[in-house]
N, C-alpha and C positions, 0 to 999 in steps of 0.2 A: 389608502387602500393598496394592494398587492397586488401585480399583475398576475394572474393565471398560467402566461406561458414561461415569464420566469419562474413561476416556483415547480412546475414541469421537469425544466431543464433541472432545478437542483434537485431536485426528488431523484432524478437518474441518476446524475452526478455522486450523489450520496448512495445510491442503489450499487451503483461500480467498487465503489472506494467498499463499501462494506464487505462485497463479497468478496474483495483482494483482500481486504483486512482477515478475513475468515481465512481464508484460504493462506494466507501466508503464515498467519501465527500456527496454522494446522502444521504447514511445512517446517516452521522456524523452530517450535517447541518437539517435532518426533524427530528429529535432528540434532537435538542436542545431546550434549552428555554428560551436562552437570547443571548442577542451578542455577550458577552465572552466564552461562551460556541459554539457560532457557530466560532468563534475566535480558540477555541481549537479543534473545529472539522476540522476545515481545517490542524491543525498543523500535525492530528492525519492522517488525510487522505495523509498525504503526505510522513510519516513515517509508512504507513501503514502494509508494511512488517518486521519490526520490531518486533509490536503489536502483528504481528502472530506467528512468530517465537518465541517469548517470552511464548508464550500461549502453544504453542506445546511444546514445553523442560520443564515448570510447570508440562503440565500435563503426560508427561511421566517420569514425575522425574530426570530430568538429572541435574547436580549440576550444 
């Protein structure tokens, strides 16, 4: 059987990651300016949380 409050927690989890995924392929593909570049927007939209995390440890300095 399943517990209840973990599938909660991913139902959210998955609720977050969707709406970045929407939202980013929105941004990545009216951004672009050829195919391959909409090619790399989707790559980028789907690793999207990556991108962020990466961004955020840049800029606070973390090795």
């Amino acid at each position: 059987m399943s517990d209840a409050k973990g599938n909660g927690a991913t139902a959210g989890a998955g609720a977050v990651y969707g709406l970045g995924f929407i939202g980013a392929l929105v941004y990545y593909i009216s951004t672009a300016h050829g195919f391959w570049d909409a090619v790399w927007g989707i790559v980028q939209a789907i690793v999207w949380p990556a991108f962020f995390v990466y961004g955020v440890m840049d800029k606070l300095n973390v090795p």
